[in-house]
C-alpha positions as CSV (number, residue, x, y, z in Angstrom):
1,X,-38.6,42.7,-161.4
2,X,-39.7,45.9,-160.6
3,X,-41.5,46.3,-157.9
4,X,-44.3,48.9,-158.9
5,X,-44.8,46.9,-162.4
6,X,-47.9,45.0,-162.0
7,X,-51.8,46.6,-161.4
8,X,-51.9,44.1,-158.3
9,X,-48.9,45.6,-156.6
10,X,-49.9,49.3,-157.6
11,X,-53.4,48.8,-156.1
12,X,-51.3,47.3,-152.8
13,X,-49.4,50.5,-152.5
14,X,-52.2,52.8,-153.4
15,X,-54.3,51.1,-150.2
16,X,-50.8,51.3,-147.9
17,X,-51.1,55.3,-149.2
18,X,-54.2,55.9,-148.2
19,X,-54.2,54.1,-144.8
20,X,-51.2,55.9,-144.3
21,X,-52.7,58.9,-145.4
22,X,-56.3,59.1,-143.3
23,X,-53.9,57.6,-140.4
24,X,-51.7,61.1,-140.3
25,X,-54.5,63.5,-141.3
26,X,-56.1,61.8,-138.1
27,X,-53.4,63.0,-136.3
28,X,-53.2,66.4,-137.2
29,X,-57.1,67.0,-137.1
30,X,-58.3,65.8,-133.6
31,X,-59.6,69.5,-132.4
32,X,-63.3,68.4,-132.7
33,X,-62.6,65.3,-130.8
34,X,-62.9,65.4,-126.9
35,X,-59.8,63.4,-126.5
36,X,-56.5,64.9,-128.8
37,X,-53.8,63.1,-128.4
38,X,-50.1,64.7,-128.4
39,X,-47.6,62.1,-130.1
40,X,-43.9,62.7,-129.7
41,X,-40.7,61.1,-131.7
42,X,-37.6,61.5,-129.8
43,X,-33.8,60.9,-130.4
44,X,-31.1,60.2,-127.8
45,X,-27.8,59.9,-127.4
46,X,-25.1,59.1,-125.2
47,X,-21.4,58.3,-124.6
48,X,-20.6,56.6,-120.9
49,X,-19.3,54.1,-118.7
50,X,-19.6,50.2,-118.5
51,X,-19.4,49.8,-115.0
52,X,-16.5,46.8,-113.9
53,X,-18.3,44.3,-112.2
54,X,-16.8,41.4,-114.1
55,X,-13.6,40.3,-115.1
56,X,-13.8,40.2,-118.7
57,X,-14.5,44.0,-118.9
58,X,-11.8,44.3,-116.4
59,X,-9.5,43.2,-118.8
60,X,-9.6,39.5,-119.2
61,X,-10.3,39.4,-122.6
62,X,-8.9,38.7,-126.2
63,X,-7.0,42.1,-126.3
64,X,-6.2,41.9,-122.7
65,X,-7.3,45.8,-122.2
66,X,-10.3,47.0,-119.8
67,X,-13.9,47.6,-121.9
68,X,-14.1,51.1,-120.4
69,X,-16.6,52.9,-122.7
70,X,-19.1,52.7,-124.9
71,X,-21.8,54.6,-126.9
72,X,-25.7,54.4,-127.5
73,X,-28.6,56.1,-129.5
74,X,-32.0,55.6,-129.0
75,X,-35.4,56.0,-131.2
76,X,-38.6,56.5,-129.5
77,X,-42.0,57.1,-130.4
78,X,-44.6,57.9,-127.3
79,X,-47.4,60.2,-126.2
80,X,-47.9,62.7,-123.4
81,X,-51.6,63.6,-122.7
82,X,-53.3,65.9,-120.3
83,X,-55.2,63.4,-117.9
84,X,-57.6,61.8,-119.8
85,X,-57.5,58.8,-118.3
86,X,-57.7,58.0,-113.9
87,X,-53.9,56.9,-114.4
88,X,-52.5,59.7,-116.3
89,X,-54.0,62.4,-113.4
90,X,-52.3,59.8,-110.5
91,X,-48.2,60.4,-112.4
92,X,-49.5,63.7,-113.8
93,X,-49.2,63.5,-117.2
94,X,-46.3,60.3,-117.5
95,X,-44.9,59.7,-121.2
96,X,-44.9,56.6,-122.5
97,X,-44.1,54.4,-125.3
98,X,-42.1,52.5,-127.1
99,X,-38.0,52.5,-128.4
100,X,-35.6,51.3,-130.4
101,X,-31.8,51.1,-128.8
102,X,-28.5,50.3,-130.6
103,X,-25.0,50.1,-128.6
104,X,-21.5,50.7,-129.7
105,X,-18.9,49.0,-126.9
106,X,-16.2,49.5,-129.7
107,X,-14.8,45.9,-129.5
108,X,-17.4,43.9,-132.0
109,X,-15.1,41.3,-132.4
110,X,-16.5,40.5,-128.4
111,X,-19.0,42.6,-127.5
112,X,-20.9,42.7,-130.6
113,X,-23.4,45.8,-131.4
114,X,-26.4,45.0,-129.7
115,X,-29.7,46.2,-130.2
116,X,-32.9,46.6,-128.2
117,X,-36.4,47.2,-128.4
118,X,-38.8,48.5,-125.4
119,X,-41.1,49.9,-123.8
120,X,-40.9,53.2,-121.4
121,X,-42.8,55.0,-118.6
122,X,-41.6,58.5,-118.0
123,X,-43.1,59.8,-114.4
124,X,-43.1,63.4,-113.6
125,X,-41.4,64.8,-110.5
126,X,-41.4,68.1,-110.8
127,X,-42.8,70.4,-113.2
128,X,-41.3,74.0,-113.9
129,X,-42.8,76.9,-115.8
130,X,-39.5,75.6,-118.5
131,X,-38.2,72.8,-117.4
132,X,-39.6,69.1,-116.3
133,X,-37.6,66.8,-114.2
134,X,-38.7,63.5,-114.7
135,X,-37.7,59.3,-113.9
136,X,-38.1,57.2,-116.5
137,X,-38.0,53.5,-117.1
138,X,-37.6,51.2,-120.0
139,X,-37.8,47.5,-120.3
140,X,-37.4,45.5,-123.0
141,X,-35.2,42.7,-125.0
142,X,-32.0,43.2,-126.3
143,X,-30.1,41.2,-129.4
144,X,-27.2,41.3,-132.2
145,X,-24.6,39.7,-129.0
146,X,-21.2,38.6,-129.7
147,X,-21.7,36.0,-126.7
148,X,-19.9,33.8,-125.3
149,X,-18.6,30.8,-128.0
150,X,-16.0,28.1,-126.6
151,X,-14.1,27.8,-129.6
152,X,-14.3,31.8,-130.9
153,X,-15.1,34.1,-127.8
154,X,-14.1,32.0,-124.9
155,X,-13.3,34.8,-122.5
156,X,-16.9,37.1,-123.1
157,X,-18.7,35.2,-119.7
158,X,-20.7,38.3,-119.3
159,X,-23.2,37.2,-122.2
160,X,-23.6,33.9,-122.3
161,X,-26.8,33.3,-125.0
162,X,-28.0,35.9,-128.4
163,X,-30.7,37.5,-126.4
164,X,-30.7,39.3,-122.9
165,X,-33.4,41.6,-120.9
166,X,-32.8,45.2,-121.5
167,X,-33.7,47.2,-118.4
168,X,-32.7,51.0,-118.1
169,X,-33.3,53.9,-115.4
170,X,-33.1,57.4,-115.8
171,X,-33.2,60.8,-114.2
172,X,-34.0,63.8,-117.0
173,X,-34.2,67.4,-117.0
174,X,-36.5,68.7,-120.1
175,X,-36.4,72.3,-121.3
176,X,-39.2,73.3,-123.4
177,X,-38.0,75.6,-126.1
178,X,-41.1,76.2,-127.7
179,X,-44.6,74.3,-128.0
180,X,-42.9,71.9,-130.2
181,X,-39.6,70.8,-129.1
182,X,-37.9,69.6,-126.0
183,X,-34.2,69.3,-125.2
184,X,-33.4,67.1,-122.6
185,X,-30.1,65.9,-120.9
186,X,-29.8,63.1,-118.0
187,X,-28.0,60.3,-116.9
188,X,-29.4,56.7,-116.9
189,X,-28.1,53.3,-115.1
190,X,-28.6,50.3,-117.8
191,X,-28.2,46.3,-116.9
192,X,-28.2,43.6,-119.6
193,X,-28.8,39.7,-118.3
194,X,-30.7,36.9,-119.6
195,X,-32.0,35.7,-116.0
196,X,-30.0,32.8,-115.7
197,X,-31.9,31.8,-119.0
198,X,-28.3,30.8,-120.1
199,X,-25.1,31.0,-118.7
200,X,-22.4,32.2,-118.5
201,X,-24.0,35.0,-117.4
202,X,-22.5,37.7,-115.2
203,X,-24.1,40.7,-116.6
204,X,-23.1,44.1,-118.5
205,X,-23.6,46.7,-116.0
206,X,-23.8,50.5,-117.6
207,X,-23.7,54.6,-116.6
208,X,-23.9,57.1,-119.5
209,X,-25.2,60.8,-119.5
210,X,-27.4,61.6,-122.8
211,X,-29.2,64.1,-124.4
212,X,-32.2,64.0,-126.1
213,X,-34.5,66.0,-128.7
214,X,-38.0,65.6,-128.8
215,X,-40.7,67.1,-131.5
216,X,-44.6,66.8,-130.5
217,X,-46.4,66.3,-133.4
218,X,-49.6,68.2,-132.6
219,X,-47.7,70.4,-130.2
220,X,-47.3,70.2,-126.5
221,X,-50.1,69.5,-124.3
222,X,-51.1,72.3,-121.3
223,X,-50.4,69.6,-118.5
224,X,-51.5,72.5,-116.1
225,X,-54.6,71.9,-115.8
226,X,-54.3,68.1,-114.4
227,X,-55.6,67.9,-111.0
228,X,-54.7,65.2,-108.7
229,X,-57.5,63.1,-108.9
230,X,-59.4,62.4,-105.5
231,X,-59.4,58.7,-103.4
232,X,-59.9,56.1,-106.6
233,X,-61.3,52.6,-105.5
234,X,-59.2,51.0,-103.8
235,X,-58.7,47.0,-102.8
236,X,-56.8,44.5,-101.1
237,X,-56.1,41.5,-103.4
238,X,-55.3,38.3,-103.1
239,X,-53.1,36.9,-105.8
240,X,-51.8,33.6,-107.3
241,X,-48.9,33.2,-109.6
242,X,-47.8,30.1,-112.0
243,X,-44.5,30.6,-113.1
244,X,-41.5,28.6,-114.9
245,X,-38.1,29.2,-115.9
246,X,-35.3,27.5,-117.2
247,X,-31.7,27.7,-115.9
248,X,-28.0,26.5,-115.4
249,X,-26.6,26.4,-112.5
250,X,-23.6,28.6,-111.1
251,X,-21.2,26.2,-110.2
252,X,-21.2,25.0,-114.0
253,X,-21.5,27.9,-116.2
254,X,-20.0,26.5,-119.5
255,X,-21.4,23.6,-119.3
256,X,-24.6,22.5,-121.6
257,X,-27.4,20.8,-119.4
258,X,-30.7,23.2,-118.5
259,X,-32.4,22.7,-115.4
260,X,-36.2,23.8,-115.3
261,X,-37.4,25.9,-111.8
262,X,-41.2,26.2,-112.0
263,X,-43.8,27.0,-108.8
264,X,-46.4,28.6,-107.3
265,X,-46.8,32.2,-105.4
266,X,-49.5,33.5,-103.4
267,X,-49.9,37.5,-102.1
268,X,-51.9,39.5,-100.5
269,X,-51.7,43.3,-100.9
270,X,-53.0,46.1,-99.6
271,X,-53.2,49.4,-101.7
272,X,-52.1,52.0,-99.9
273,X,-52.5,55.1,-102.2
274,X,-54.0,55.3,-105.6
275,X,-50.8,54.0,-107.6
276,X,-48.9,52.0,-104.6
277,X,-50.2,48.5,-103.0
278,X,-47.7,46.3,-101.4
279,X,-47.9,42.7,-99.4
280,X,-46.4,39.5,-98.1
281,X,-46.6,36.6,-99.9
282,X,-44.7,33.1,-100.5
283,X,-42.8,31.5,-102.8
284,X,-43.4,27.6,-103.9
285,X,-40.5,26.7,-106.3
286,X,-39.4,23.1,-107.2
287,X,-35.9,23.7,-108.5
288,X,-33.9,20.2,-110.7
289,X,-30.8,22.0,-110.1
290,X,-30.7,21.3,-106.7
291,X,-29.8,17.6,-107.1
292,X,-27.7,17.6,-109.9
293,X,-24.6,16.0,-110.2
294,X,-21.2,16.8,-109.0
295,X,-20.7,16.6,-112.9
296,X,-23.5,19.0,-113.6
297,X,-25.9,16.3,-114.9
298,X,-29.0,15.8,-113.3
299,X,-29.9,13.5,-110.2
300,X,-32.6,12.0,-109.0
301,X,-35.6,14.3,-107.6
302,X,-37.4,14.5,-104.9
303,X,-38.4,16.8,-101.6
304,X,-34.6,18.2,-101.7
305,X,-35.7,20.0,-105.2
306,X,-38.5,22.1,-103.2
307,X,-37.7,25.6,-101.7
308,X,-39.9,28.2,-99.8
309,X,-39.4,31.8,-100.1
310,X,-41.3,34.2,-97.8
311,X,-41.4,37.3,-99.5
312,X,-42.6,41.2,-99.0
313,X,-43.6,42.6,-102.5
314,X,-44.5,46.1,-103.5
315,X,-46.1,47.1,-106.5
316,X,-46.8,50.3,-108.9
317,X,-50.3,50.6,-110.4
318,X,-50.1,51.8,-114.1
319,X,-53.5,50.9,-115.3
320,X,-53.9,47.7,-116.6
321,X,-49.7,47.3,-116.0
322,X,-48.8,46.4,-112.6
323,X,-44.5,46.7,-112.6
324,X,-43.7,44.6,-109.4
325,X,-40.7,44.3,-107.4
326,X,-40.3,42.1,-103.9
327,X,-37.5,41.6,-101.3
328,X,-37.4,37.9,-99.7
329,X,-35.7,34.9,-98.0
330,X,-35.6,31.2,-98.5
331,X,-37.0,29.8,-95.4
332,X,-36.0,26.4,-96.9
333,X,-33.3,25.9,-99.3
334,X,-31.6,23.1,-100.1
335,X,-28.1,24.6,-101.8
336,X,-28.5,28.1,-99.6
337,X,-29.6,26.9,-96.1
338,X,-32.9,27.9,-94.2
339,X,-33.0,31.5,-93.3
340,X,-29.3,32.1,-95.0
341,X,-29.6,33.7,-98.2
342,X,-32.1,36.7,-99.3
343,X,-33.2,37.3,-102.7
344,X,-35.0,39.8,-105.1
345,X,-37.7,39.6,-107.8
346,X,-38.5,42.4,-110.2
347,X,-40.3,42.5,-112.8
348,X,-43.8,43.2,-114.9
349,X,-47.3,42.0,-115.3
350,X,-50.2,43.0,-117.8
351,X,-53.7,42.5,-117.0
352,X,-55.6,40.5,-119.7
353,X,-58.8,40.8,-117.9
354,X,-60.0,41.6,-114.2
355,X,-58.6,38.9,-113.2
356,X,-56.3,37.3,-115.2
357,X,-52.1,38.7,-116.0
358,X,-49.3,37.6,-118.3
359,X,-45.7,38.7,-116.8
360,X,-42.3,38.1,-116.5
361,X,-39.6,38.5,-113.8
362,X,-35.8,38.2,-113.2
363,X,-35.3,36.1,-109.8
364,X,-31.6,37.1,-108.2
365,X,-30.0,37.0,-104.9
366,X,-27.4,39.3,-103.3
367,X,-29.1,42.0,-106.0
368,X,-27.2,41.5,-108.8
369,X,-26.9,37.4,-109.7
370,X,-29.4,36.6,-111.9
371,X,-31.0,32.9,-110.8
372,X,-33.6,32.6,-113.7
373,X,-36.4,34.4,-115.6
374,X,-39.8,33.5,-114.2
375,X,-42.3,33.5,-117.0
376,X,-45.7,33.7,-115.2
377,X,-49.6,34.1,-115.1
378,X,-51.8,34.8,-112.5
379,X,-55.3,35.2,-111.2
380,X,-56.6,37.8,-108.5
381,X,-59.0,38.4,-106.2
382,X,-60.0,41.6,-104.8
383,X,-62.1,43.0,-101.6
384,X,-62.7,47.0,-101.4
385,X,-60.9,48.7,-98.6
């Protein structure tokens, strides 16, 4: 049946239109509003390197040949605007939005095409009468795996479950060639994991330089009139954390059991500049793992399954987005030892309120072993400096 057919379905599309409609005119005739906003759609590509960390892109894989390359394009649609907000003035003028990823590794048959959806922060570093250099950072979730299988991709321990964390980092130079477009070129470091979430899981590992075009819809914004904005409020905060995360364990990567890691955090940070606080803090986690079995299964639980981290954690303020990383040691560890093994926590947290976040970060040691993703929320307390 035609789609279009019935007076039901042609009023539907006739309301879409319109919406549609007053939605664009909006865009393109903001110049007697005090705020205009400068959208942007962007599209990237790149051809690079997967970096050999593991293994099975060494070469121990079904065809028994190195995965050495691999390809990408990206979609993104974002805005750039001249300082309206306290935030925008401290990374002068960042970019942001959100993106759409897809990968080529050229072996589907093991690596799949995978795809990812994200969201980005571009910050300025330094701006040119032509030419913007400029970090940016995307984080996000990445599917469409061919992941590890027993039976029909036994050797793929690199991705061990359908979904992994997308997190990429780049360094771009933008030329302007006119009040419209940009062309950009860069290189960016990309890592895809699921946290421990599932295993196996060692990790893809990526380098690739790109180019990108971008259009701005209403034109470019005149960024030179931001001013670095003076001293903001600034506070020291205390904060607690409640987070949880599911896991195997190392030592038996293909096997099936989960073991849940859940715990409590408490910080305190001190903001040092407008869009930089940092702290110590420490880490409560009660880990099942950590009597399991010689056979993987799990044991019986008690004071053994408790650790304690003490941990230094430095945060960027992004409005209401606080991206968090952190640099620690177990002082107590059943499995690792006390005062043996280090371990690093990076991640992101939205502010739902004053006082109250939703976030998520990826637990590791030794910087690049994922232990588990630590789904969390918070509550905060702050004193003015």
């Amino acid at each position: 049946m035609n789609l279009f057919q019935t007076t039901s379905n042609k009023n539907v599309v006739r309301l879409v239109l319109f919406i549609l409609l007053m939605k664009f005119s909006g865009l393109y005739s903001q110049e007697n509003q005090v705020s205009k906003h400068y959208p942007f759609v962007s599209l990237k590509y790149g051809y690079g390197n997967v970096i050999p960390t593991t293994d099975f892109v060494k070469g121990e894989n079904q065809l028994k040949k190195p995965i050495s390359n691999y390809q990408f394009t990206t979609v993104k649609i974002g805005w750039q605007n001249p300082g309206y907000k306290d935030w925008q003035k401290v990374y002068k003028g960042p970019v942001y939005g959100i993106g759409f990823y897809v990968a080529d590794f050229f072996r589907p048959d093991e690596m799949g095409k995978p795809k990812a959806a994200f969201g980005f922060l571009g910050i300025p570093i330094l701006r040119l009468e032509k030419i913007l250099f400029l970090t940016e950072f995307q984080y996000g979730m990445a599917w469409n795996w061919n992941h590890y299988d027993p039976d029909s991709n036994p050797e793929n321990l690199a991705i061990g479950s359908p979904i992994t964390v997308y997190l990429d980092i780049g360094l771009n130079a933008s030329f302007h060639l006119n009040q419209y477009f940009d062309l950009s070129g860069g290189i960016s470091f990309t890592h895809f994991s699921n946290g421990g979430f599932e295993r196996p899981n060692r990790g893809v590992n990526l380098y690739s330089p790109h180019i990108e075009v971008k259009y701005f819809i209403n034109g470019r914004p005149d960024l030179s009139s931001i001013q670095k904005p003076e001293r903001l409020n600034r506070t020291n905060e205390l904060y607690f954390m409640l987070g949880y995360g599911d896991h195997q364990m190392v030592e038996h990567e293909l096997d099936t059991n989960y073991f849940a890691v859940g715990g409590v955090g408490v910080f305190y940070t001190m903001q040092h500049s407008n869009a930089f606080r940092s702290g110590p803090g420490v880490d409560f986690n009660f880990w099942w793992a950590l009597t399991a079995l010689e056979d993987g299964s799990h044991g019986k639980v008690g004071w053994d399954n408790l650790t304690i981290g003490l941990i230094y954690q430095p945060e960027l303020i992004v409005g209401r987005l606080a991206l968090t990383g952190g640099f620690g040691i177990y002082a107590s560890h059943k499995g690792y030892g006390n005062f043996n093994q280090t371990y690093q926590r990076l991640g992101a947290r939205f502010h739902l309120t004053k006082n109250i976040s939703l976030g998520v970060n990826v637990r590791a040691v030794n910087f690049m072993l994922a232990e588990f993703l630590e789904f969390n929320t918070g509550y905060r307390m702050n004193w003015d400096k």
